[in-house]
N, C-alpha and C positions, 0 to 999 in steps of 0.2 A: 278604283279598287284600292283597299287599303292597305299597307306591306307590316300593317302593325297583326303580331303574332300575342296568341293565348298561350299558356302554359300552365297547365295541373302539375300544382306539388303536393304530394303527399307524404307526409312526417309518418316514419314507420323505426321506431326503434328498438331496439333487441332487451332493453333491460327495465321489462316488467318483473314486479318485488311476487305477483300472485301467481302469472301464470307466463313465466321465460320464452319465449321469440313465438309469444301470442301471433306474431302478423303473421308465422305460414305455417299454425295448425290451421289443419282443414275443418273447413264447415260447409256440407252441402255436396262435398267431392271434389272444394277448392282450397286453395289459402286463403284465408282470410283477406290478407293484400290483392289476390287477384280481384275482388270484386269492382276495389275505387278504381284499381287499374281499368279493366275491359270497362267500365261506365266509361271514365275520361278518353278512355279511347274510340269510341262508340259515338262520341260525340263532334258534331260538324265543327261545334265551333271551338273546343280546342286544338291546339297544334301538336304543343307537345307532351308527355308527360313523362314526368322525372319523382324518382321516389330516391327521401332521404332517409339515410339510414347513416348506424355504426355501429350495423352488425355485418360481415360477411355470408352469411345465410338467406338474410334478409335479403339482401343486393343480389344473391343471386336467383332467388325467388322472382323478386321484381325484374330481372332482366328476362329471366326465363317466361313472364309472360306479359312481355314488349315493353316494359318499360325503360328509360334511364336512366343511370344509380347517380350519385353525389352521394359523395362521402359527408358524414358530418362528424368534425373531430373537435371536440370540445375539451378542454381538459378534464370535466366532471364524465363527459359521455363517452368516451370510450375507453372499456375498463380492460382492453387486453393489446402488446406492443405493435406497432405496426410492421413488424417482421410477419404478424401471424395473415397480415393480409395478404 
């Protein structure tokens, strides 16, 4: 048996220019994010899945349906101070 582990990443960022923190309007009666989520989770052969953000909305969307968060702090990507996190 192998100890070697899968890991779903999913890039979910808060600052789309057309439609603002697109990953958790709903479509269908979900967030949009929830979809990748429940697949990779649904699945044998992933372990874990972890979604990147830098938005706080975002991360709590993806934690609120199982996932977990990584921050991503880019100087260009995240346009508000880390106090607000």
């Amino acid at each position: 048996m192998s100890n070697i582990k899968t890991v779903a990443i999913i890039h979910a960022r808060g600052g789309s220019v057309r439609i603002p923190l697109k990953n958790i309007k709903e479509v269908g009666g979900k967030p949009l994010l929830a979809y990748p989520i429940l697949l990779s989770r649904s699945s044998l052969d992933i372990d874990r899945v972890i979604v990147s953000t830098d938005h706080p909305e975002i991360a709590a969307c993806a934690r609120e349906w199982g996932a977990e968060i990584r921050l991503c702090v880019l100087q260009n990507c995240l346009k508000m101070s880390l106090a607000n996190w």
